[in-house]
N, C-alpha and C positions, 0 to 999 in steps of 0.2 A: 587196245584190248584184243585179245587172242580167245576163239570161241570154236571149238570141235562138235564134230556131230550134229545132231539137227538142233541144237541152241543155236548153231553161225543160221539156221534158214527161217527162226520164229522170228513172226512181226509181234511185235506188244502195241497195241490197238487200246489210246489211252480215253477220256471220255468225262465227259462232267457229266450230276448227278442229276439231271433235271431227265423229267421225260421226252422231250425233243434231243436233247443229245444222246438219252439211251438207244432213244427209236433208230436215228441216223447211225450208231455206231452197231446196230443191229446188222442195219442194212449193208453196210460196209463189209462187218465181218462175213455173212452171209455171202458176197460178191467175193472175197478173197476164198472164203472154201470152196465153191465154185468155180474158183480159178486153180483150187488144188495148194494156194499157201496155206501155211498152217498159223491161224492167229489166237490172240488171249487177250479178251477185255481183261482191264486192269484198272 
């Protein structure tokens, strides 16, 4: 698979529907903008 532009640098940050795994995929995503990746819960 072949990916230009900033789609080659998105992480997709994926997560189950329970509130402990939203809380943690919070924290996650959170820790990755802070490091300046660019993510998308999905």
């Amino acid at each position: 698979m072949t990916t230009t532009g900033t789609e080659s640098r998105r992480l997709r940050l994926g997560t189950r529907g329970s509130r402990l795994a939203l809380t943690q995929s919070g924290q996650v995503a959170e820790a990755l903008r802070q490091a300046a990746a660019a993510g998308a819960l999905v």
